[in-house]
C-alpha angles and dihedrals in degrees: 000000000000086000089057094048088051081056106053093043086055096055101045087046079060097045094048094044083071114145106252112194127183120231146145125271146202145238118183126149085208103051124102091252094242124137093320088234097126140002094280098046096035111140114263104222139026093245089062097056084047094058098040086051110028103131097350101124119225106025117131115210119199127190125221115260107250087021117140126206129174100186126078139262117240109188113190095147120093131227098028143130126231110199155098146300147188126191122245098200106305103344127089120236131204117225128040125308104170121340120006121245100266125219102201112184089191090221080279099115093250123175133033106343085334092312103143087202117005136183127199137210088309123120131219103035132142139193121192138149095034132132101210109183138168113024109174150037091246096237085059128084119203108051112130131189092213133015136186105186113181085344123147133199089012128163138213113184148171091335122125108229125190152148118048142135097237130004139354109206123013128187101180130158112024106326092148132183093028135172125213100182130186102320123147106219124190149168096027125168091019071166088087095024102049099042096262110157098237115142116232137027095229100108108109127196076226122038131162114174129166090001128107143210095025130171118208109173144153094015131146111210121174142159103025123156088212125031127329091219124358134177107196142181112353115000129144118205140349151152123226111185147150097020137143118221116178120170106359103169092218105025136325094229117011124171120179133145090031138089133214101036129156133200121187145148093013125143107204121176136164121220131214085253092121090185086081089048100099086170089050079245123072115275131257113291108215114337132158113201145153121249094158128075096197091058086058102097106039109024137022078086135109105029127164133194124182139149104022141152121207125165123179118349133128092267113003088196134016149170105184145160090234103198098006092269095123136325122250110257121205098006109157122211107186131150113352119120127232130198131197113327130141091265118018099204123356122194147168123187123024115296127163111261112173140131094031139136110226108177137159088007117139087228122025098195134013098191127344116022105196132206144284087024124142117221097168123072116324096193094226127175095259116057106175149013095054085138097055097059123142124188125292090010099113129078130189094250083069088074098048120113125244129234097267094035111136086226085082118117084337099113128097123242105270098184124216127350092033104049090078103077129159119289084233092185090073109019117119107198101189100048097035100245116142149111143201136251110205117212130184083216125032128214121216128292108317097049129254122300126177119267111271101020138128133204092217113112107202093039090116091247127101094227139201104295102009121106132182083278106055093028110029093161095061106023120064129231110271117233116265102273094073089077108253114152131207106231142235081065148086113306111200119208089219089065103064123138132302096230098111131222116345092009106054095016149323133241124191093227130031093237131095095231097189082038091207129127110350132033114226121080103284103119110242128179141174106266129211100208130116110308097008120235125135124296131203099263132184091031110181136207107267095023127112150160138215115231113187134216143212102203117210102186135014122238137115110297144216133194121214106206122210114205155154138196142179095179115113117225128030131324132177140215125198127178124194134198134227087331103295124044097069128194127189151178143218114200135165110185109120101172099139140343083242099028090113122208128193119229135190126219135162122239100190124236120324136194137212120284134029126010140171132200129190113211108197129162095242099210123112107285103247102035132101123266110102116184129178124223134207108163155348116216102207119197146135122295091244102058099059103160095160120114121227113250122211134193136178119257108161133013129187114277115260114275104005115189083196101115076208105048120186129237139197128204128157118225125198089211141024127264166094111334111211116197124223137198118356095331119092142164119193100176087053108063098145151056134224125196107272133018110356121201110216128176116198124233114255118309127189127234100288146088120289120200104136092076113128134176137202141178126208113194123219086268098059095254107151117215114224115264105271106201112217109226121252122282132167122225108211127204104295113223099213123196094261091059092038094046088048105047093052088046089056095040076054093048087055099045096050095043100249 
């Protein structure tokens, strides 16, 4: 008996001890259905990748732009990405080029229990690039277009999600240390809008519930029958921040039942649209409550509310014991601003109000009203029509004070965290663009401005905050040594803007550590590469700099990096662009502080005239991964003339008994691969940007030191041959042979 269990355990330690290897793959209607491992032989329906991928860690799967699919997604694998791609030639392309894949329900409770795209019990996954639309039917509550259910580490970004009824994305049981990223999400619980017969007006386009330590950021939400973003029973811990919210029925941000939340930099309005009033009155604006008894001890606690920027809703802020359960401890309300309403800010308790504009409202104050708040004429940049609003007609310039306004200098010192606020003169809610001022006193309500300046760009005056960059028609352009380079042309990382700490970059320290060129903290040293000069040293996690640009011709746009690094493990780069299109880079060589590489990264199209880029290191501040930076060539896509540049990652182990033995190499571009001497790998054709997995076609037992790789980018530049070091393949014993050999030594040892 004991000789049959020796057996089994040997052949399921063979099965487990299967090569996975992570890859992308692909989803096109019009591909032959074959491994999914290109365009050609991209898998035909949604139920094939799902089988290829179901529990295998580490797999991508992109849809085809312009693709359509009415049956759900089912994710039960980690570590993956769910998005799109377009095709450059022949080469497949992650991201959106035309119209997004499209996940239509059909209002036919497609999917896993109604879930358009839904994601179990698995980490690390994202979704991005997507169009998710018609959960339902419409008589039915519960459908969901995504769903994270005991999910951790899970992303939504960049997808427009809409029509449901009931929510649109929804984070529950334990899905912690989520990200909810620049989505626009719409038309959510048509349950309660479109006369469906469901019974309640709880669904959200936003809901966390039972999750903690969640990020929802950058979204546009609009038009729900229920809330616009919620964080419900249970939850530890979130920021919600940089969102628009316009017509949410109940209520455009609502908290109970949950502790440690943070609201900040929001704009929320409701609009005279009535079909979004489910109380025949506008919802609620931003309010934090408590609806559950069991929550009473432990949560409803430690709220905080800033920045905000709330215009004609029932109650534009508010702190309440909701249904009499218990009452909200330490919620903070400072600094937000708040116009018209029927109630301008409601409490119960005691919570801290202090620093706001309430103006217009019926009622100014339900409960405390605070201290150091301005109920009379703010003076703000928009005077009238507030009632007239329709959606995605307000911007956060309407809430900035003009020069005279009585909100100047009135405020009382907050201390940290309140002393960052939006920058309102230049924030752009709808389309997330925005950015801070940081103040040691804040005014009231709208954030601090200097004396005698206006928001308005096209006024004829250079104000306050606007540069030639932000307000060409009325600043001039600055002479040239303000760094601001004609492009197509070289970028150095030396010349970046003269805006000073917090406006043209931040350093995590005041000193010039290389103390060469320029005297501020950005960190500057003498550089060795080709043609000399200065580079950007010492450059930190959570540092960056702005570089600005003078465009000559539009066209769509690369930049070719040039950097170096000593530092072992990964670091990563991210440019973004005129505050909003960002590209980035993971990248782990670390040969030398003045060993310089060359990377490729898009820009986007740009037209003629004035441009900005950040350049950050885009790993978290306070962790290790320095980098140093000297230039960015900037030019059209068309004219590529940079060679890709390899280098050896990983190499078989010595000596490997595996007949398909895997490689690594990083590429700074995309391409062809092209094999050389006795090594290659047919199912791996092409390159991406960054560490690329390989596993070689069959080899024989031997030892193998002719393999070459190359890489030839989409403009024909060839990589130099990178020679991949010498390793041996020795005789493989396969299942069969070791099945065999212990049946026949069996055989022998029961005298058969």
């Amino acid at each position: 008996m004991k000789k049959f269990f020796l057996l089994a355990l040997v052949l399921s330690s063979l099965v487990a001890a299967g090569i996975s290897h992570a890859a992308n793959y692909y989803v096109n209607p019009s591909g032959s259905g074959g491994d999914g491992l290109t365009d050609a032989t991209a898998f035909k329906t949604i139920s094939q990748a799902q089988s290829a991928l179901s529990g295998k860690s580490g797999n991508n799967l992109y849809f085809k732009c312009g693709s359509v699919w009415s049956s759900g997604l089912y994710i039960d694998w980690s570590n993956g990405v769910i998005g799109a791609y377009y095709m450059d030639g022949s080469t497949p392309v992650v991201g959106v080029s035309g119209s997004r894949p499209v996940f239509d329900g059909q209002m036919t409770r497609p999917g896993q229990y109604g879930k358009l795209i839904h994601v179990y019990h698995v980490s690390n996954v994202i979704i991005q690039d997507l169009e998710v639309k018609n959960a339902g039917p419409l008589t039915v509550m519960g459908p969901v277009l995504v769903e994270f259910n005991g999910a951790q580490y899970g992303t939504v970004r960049r997808c427009y999600i809409h029509n449901s009824t009931d929510f649109g994305i929804l984070f529950e049981n334990g899905s912690d240390h989520g990200t909810i990223q620049n989505n626009e999400v719409a038309e959510t619980q048509l349950n309660v809008l479109d006369g469906g017969n469901g019974s309640g007006n709880y669904g959200s386009a936003i809901q966390i519930r039972g999750s903690d330590d969640t990020l929802v950021t950058g979204n546009y939400v609009h038009g729900t029958g229920g809330e616009g973003i919620s964080e419900i029973w249970g939850c530890d811990g979130a920021t919600i921040e940089k969102n628009t919210v316009v017509d949410g029925g109940t209520a455009g941000i609502y908290m109970h039942s949950s502790k440690n939340i943070t609201i900040r930099y929001n704009l929320v309005y409701d609009t005279t649209e009535t079909r979004y009033r489910v109380w025949g009155t506008p919802g609620w604006g931003i309010m934090v409550g408590s609806e559950e008894s069991e929550y009473c001890s432990n949560y409803d606690t430690n709220h905080y509310i800033y920045g905000n920027l709330v215009a004609d809703t029932l109650v534009n802020l508010g702190s309440l014991n909701v249904w009499g359960n218990c009452t909200p401890t330490n919620t903070v309300i400072v600094n937000n601003t708040s116009v018209n309403g029927t109630t301008g800010v409601s409490t119960n308790g005691s919570p801290t109000v202090r620093n706001n504009i309430v103006w217009g409202a019926g009622t100014a104050f339900s409960g405390t009203s605070g201290s150091n708040n301005l109920t009379s004429d703010p003076k703000l940049s928009k005077t009238s029509g507030w009632s007239s609003l329709t959606a995605g007609s307000l911007r956060g310039p309407e809430f900035a004070l003009q020069s005279d306004s009585p909100a100047r200098g009135s405020g009382a010192s907050l201390g940290s965290p309140y002393t960052t606020l939006l920058d309102l003169a230049n924030a752009d809610f709808v389309n997330h663009v925005l950015s801070t001022i940081t103040n040691s006193a804040n005014d009231i309500g709208a954030g601090p401005y200097e004396a005698g300046t206006t928001p308005s760009c096209g006024d004829g005056s250079c104000n306050g905050d606007e540069t030639y960059v932000t307000c060409p028609a009325d600043c001039p352009a600055p002479p040239e040594t303000d760094y601001i380079t004609d492009v197509p042309g070289r970028v150095q990382a030396e010349d970046y803007g003269t805006g000073g700490e917090g406006v043209d970059y931040h350093d995590t320290e005041a000193e010039n550590l290389g103390g060469k060129y320029r005297n501020d903290g950005v960190d500057i040293e003498t550089c060795t590469d080709t043609g000399g000069g200065y580079n950007v040293g010492y450059f930190a996690p959570g540092e960056w700099f702005n570089v600005y640009l003078n465009v000559t011709s539009e066209d769509d746009y690369y930049a070719n990096t040039r950097i170096a690094c000593g530092w072992v493990g990964t670091k990563r780069l991210k440019l973004t662009i005129d505050g909003g299109i960002t590209s980035t880079l993971s990248f782990t060589w670390d040969d030398g502080w003045q060993t310089w590489h060359s990377v490729e990264l898009p820009l986007g199209h740009l037209t003629t005239g004035s441009h900005h880029i950040k350049i950050e290191n885009n790993l978290y501040a306070g962790s290790s991964g320095e980098f140093n930076i000297n230039y960015l060539d900037i030019y059209p896509s068309g004219s590529d003339s940079t060679t890709p540049t390899l280098s050896e990652l990983h190499v078989p182990n010595v000596p490997t008994r595996m007949e398909h033995p895997s490689y690594s190499f990083h590429s700074s571009e995309a391409g062809t691969i092209i094999y050389g001497g006795s090594c290659n790998a047919t199912l791996y054709p092409n390159a991406i940007a960054g560490v690329n997995d390989i596993v070689f076609d069959f080899l024989p037992p031997g030892t193998y030191s002719d393999c070459t790789i190359q890489v030839v980018d989409a403009a024909g530049n060839a990589s130099s041959i990178l020679a991949i070091s010498q390793f041996n393949v020795e005789p493989y014993i396969g299942p069969a042979r070791i099945v065999g050999s212990l049946i026949g030594g069996m055989q022998l040892l029961m005298g058969q």
